[in-house]
C-alpha positions as CSV (number, residue, x, y, z in Angstrom):
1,X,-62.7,7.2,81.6
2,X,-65.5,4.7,81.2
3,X,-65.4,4.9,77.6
4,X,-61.6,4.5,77.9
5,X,-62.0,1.2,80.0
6,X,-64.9,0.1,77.8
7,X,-62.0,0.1,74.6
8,X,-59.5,-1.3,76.3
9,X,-62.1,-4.0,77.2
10,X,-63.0,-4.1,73.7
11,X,-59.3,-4.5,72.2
12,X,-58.5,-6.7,74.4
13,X,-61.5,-9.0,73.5
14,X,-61.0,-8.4,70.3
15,X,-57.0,-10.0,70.6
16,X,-58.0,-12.7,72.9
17,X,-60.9,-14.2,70.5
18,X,-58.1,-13.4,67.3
19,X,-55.3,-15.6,69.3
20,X,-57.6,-18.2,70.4
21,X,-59.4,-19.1,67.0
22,X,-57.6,-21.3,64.5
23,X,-58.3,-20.7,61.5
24,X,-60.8,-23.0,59.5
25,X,-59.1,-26.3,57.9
26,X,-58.7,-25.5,54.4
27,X,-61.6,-28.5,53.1
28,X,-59.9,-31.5,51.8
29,X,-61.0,-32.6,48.3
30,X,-62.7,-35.8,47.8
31,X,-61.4,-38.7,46.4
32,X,-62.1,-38.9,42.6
33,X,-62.9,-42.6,41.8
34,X,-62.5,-43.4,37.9
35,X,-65.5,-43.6,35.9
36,X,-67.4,-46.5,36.3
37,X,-67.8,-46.8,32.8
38,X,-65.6,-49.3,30.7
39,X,-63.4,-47.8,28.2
40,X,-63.9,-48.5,24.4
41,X,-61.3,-51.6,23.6
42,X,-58.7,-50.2,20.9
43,X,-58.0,-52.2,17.9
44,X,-54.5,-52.0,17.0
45,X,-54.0,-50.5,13.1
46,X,-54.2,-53.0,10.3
47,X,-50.7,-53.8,9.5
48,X,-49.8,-55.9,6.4
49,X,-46.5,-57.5,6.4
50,X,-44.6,-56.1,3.5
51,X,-43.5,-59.6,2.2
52,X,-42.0,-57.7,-0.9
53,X,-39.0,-57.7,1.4
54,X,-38.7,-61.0,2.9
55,X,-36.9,-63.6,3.0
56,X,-38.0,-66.9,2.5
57,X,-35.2,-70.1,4.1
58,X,-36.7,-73.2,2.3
59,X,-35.6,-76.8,3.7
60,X,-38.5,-78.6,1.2
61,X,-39.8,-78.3,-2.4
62,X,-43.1,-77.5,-1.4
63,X,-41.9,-74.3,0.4
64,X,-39.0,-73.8,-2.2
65,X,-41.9,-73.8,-5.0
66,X,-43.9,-71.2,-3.0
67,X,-41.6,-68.8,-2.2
68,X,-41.0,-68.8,-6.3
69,X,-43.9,-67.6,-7.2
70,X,-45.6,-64.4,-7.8
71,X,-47.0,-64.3,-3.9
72,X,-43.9,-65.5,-2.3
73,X,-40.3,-63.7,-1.7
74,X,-37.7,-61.3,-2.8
75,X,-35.0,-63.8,-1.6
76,X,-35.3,-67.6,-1.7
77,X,-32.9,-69.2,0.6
78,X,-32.1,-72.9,0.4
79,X,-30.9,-75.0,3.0
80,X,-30.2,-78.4,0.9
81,X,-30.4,-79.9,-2.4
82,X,-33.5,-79.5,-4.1
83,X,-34.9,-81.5,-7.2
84,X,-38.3,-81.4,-9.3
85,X,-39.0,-84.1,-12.1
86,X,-41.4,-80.7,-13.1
87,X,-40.8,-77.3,-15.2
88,X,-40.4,-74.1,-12.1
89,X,-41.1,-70.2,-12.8
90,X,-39.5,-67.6,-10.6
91,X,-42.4,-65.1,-11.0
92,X,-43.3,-61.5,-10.1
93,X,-41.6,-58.4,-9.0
94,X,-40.6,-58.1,-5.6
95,X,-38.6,-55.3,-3.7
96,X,-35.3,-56.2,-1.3
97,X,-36.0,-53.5,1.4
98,X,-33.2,-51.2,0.1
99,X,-33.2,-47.8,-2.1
100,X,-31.4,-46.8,-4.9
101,X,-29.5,-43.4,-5.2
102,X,-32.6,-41.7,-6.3
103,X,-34.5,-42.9,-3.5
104,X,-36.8,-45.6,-5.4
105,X,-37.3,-49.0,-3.9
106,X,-35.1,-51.6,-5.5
107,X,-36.5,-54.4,-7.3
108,X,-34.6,-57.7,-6.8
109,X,-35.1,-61.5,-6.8
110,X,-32.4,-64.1,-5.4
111,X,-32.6,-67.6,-5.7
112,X,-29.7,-67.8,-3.0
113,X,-28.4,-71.9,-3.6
114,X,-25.4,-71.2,-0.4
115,X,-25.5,-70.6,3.5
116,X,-23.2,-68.2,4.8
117,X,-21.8,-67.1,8.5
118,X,-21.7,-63.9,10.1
119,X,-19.1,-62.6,8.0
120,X,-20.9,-63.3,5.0
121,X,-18.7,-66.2,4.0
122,X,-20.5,-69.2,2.1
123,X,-20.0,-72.4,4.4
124,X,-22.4,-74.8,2.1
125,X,-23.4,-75.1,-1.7
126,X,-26.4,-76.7,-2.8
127,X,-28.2,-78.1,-6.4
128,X,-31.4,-77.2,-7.9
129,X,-32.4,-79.7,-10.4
130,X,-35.6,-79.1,-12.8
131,X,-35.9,-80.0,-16.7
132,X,-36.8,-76.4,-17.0
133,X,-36.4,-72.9,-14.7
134,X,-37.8,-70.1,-16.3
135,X,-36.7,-66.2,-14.9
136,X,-39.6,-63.8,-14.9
137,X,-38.5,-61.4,-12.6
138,X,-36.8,-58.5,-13.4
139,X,-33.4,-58.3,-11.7
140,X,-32.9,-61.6,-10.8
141,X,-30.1,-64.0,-9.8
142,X,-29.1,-67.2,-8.9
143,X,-25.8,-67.3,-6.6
144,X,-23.5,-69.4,-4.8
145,X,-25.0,-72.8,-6.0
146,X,-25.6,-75.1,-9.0
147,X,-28.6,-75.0,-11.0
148,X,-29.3,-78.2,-13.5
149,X,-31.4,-78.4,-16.5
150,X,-32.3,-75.8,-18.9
151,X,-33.2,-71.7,-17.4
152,X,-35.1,-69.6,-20.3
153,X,-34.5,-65.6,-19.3
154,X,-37.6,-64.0,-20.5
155,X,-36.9,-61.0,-17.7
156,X,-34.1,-58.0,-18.1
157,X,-30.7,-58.2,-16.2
158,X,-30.6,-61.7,-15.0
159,X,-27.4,-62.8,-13.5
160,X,-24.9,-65.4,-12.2
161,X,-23.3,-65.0,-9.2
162,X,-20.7,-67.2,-7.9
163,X,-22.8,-69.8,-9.9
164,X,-23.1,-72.9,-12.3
165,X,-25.3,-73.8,-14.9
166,X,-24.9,-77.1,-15.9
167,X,-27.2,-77.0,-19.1
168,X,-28.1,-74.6,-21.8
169,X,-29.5,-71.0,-20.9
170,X,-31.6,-69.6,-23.5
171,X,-33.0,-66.1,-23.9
172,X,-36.8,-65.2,-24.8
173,X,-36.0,-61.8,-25.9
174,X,-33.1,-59.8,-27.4
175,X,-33.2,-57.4,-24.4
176,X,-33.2,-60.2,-22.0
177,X,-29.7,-61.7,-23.7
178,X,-28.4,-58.2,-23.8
179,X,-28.6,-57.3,-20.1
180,X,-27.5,-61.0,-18.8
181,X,-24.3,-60.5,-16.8
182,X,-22.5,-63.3,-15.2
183,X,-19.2,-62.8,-12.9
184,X,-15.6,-64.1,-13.4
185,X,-16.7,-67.4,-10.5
186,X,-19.6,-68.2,-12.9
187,X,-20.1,-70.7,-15.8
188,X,-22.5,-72.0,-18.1
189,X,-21.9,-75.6,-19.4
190,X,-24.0,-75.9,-22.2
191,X,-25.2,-72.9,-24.7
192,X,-26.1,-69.1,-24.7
193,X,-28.8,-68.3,-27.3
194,X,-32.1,-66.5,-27.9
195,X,-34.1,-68.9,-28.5
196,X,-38.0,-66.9,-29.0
């Protein structure tokens, strides 16, 4: 009986120390602090403006001149008359930002002589005057506007849009005179020749 007494003691020390102890906290994690090192600074990517497919708006002849050449835009757009006592080149090839049916980038240049509104209808007309304009990019144009003096085509598919040519236009090449179009709105007032 002494041994019975002495398990009952035992199991019933062994529940009374089980119900009183909690059991341990499970330990809480420490804060982690960031490093205390500063991060590398990240240089954005070198990004070069694609000014093949730009568009220049021109309210001088210094920026009208610019936007001509070789390094300036696709598309010049005037805002008024413009007039040079000097000879001007439209130079260089030049994209427009769209794609042919093949996928290839089209090349373009616009000497755009017009504003427009939303709906793409011209609201203004303006001159270019020069002794001399000479085209050497390839699939250029000159729309909406009047041009005065004398244009030599040395470039393929030049054309008149919606345009006037109040003096002679002379081609450079055979190829140059054989690709010129110019729509039903457009006139030239003086001749058409190849003139090499």
């Amino acid at each position: 009986m002494k041994i019975r007494v002495l398990l009952l003691t035992f199991v019933l020390l062994i529940s009374l120390l089980a119900g009183c102890t909690q059991p341990a906290p499970a330990p809480t994690p420490e804060p982690t602090t960031p490093p205390t090192t500063t991060p590398e600074p990240t240089t954005p990517p070198e990004t070069t403006p694609d000014v093949t497919t730009t568009a220049s708006i021109v309210d001088n002849e210094a920026a009208f001149e610019k936007a001509m050449s070789n390094t300036g835009t696709w598309i010049i757009c005037a805002l008024k008359d413009f007039s040079f006592d000097k000879a001007l080149v439209l130079d260089g090839e030049f994209k427009n930002g769209k794609k042919d049916e093949a996928g290839k980038d089209i090349i373009q240049r616009k000497i755009a002589l017009y504003e427009q509104d939303e709906d793409r209808k011209v609201t203004a007309r303006y001159t270019l005057t020069a002794p001399k304009l000479t085209i050497n990019s390839l699939n250029a144009r000159i729309q909406s506007g009047t041009f005065k003096g004398d244009l030599y085509v040395s470039a393929d598919n030049f054309e008149l849009v919606d345009a006037t040519v109040e003096g002679n236009v002379y081609f450079t090449t055979d190829t140059a005179k054989s690709t010129f179009k110019m729509d039903e709105k457009s006139k030239v007032t003086g001749k058409q020749e190849v003139k090499k």
